[in-house]
N, C-alpha and C positions, 0 to 999 in steps of 0.2 A: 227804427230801433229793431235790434237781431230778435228773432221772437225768446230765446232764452233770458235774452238779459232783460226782456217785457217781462214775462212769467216770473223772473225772478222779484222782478220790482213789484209787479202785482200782488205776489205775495205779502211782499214788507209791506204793502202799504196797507193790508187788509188787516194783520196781523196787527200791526203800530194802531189802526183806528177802532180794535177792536181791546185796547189794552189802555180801559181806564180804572177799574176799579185798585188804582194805586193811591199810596196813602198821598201822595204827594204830584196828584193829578192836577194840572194845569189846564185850565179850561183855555188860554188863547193862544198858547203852544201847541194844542192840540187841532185847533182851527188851522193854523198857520201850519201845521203838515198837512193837511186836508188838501188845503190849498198847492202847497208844493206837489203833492201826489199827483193832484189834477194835472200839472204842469207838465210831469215828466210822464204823465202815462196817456196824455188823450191829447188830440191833434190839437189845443188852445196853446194861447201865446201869454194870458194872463186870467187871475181868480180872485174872486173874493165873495168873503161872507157875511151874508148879515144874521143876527138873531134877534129875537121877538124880546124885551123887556118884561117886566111883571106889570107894566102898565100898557103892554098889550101893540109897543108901538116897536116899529124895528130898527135897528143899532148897527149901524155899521161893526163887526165883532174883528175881523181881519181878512189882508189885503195880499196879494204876490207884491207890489209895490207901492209907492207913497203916490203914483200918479194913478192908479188903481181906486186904492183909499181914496184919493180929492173926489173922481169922479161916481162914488158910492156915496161919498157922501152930498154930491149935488142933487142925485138923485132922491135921497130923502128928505134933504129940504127943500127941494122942489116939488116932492108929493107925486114923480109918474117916472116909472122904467120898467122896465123887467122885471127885475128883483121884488117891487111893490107888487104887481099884477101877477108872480107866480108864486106870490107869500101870501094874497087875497083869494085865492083860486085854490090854493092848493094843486096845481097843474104845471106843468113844465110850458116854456115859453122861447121860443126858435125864431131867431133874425137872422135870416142869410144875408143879406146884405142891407145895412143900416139908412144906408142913399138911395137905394133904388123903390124900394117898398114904400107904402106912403105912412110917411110919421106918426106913428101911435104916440109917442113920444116927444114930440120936438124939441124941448129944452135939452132934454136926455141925450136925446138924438144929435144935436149939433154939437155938444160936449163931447161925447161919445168920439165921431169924428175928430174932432179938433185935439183928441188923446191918442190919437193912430189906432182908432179900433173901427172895421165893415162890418163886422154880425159878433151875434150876443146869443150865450143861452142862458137861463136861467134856469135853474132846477129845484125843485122843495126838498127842503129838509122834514120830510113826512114820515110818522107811523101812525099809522090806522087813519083816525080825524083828526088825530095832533098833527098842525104845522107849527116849526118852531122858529123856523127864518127859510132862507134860501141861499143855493151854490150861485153864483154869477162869473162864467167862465166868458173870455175876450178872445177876439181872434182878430189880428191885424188885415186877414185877408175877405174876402168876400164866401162866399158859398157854404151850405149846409154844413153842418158838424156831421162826418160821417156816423151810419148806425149803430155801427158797434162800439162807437165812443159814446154816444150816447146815450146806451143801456149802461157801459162802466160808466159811466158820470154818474148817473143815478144810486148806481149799486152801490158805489163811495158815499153818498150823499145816504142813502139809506142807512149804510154801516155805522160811516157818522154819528147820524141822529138816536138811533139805537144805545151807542154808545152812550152821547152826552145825557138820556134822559135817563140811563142805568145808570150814569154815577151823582145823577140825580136825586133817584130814588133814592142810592145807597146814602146819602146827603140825610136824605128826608126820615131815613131808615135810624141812623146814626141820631141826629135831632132827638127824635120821639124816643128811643131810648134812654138819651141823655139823661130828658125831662123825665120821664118814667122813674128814673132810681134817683135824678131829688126829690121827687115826689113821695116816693119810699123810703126816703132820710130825713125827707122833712114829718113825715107821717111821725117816726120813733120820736121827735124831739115834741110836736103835738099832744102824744100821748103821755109822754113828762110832762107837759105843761099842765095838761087836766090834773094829773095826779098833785100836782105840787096847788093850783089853784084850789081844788075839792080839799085838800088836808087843810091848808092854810086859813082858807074862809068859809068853810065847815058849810060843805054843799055838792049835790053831787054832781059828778064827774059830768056830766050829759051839760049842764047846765054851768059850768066851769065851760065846754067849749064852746057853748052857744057868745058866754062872755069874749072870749079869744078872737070868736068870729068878728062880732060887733065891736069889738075894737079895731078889728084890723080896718074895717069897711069904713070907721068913723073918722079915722085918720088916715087913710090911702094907704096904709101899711099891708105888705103879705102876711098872710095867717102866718107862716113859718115863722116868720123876723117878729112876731111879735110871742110866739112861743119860745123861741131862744132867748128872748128879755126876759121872759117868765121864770123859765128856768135857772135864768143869770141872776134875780133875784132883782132887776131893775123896775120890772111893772107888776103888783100884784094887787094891791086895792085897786087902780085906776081900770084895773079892765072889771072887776067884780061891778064897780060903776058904773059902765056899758052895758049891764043887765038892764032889764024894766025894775026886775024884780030879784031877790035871794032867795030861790028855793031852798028850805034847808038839807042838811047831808040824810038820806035814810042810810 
């Protein structure tokens, strides 16, 4: 590749992995350039990714092809390759040649072969102590992945992860606000509820929500949904009943 039209593609590619806080961000589109990038910028012939689950186990996420895919996913359910060993590690993992070296692998290993692949790297998708899955790049040929493919591997894989746990956060960011302002809409229709409890069965307001509580708790209902009944005029003696007791209004 002419070094211009490298540069230029290294650019788009840093740019495009670095361009998720969209509202309409694709988390396996964004893999699947990932993957493509590796393709066309660093001496491999084939890529793919796994990511780590919420239950801690890793997922084949996306593939440069379906023959790629099969064999990412033999690997996990067969429990040993590259990908596993540098998602456990946190460390990067280099097969120059799959046949000659003696089998860390073997099931991996004869698959591998029998897919037209000689050496494998594996790379973390790592920031700090978080690993989140691994890059798993294929080379049809035998011999090291050159150096300076190998720091841009990484450096993708790095930008990568950056990415996906920033529009993560932003995820987690958005959530917690969500929750935050019905919590402050549920709050106004709460404080109806007391009001309308306390007038209606002449007792004060404190003790009006302790009712509201112990109703919701007695029937698995949210406090909220059972203030909106209050308010709606559907539950008013039944929750004054889930007291112990009536303090009366001061």
């Amino acid at each position: 590749m002419k070094k211009p039209v490298r540069e230029r593609r290294l650019a788009e590619a840093f740019v495009d992995l670095a361009d998720t806080l969209v509202d309409d961000f694709d988390a396996l589109d964004f893999l699947h350039a990932l993957a493509t990038h590796c393709i066309a910028l660093l001496d491999v012939d084939e890529a793919g990714l796994m990511l780590v689950d919420t239950e801690g186990r890793l997922r084949v996420a996306a593939s440069s092809t379906e023959q790629v895919r099969q064999l990412e996913l033999f690997e996990v359910q067969n429990e040993e390759g590259p990908c596993l060993d540098c998602f456990a590690t946190g460390a990067a993992v280099f097969v120059d040649d799959i046949v000659a070296e003696p089998p860390r692998w073997p099931r991996f290993a004869g698959a591998a072969v029998d897919a037209g692949f000689r050496s494998v790297v594996a790379l973390p998708l790592r920031l700090r102590d978080e690993t989140i899955g691994a890059l798993n790049l294929f080379r049809a040929s035998p011999g090291p992945l050159p150096d300076s493919d190998r720091a841009l591997g990484q450096a993708l894989a790095d930008v990568a992860t950056i990415g996906i746990l920033q529009e993560r956060g932003s995820r987690r960011r958005a959530v917690l606000a969500r929750q935050l302002q019905e919590a402050l809409d549920s709050r106004i229709v709460i404080e109806q509820a007391k009001g309308v409890l306390a007038e209606r069965a002449g007792m004060h307001v404190d003790a009006a929500f302790d009712g509201l509580r112990a109703f919701a708790r007695q029937h698995g209902l949210r406090l909220s949904e059972v203030a909106r009944r209050v308010v709606a005029g559907d539950l008013n003696l039944e929750v004054v009943d889930a007291l112990p007791h009536r303090p009366p209004a001061t």
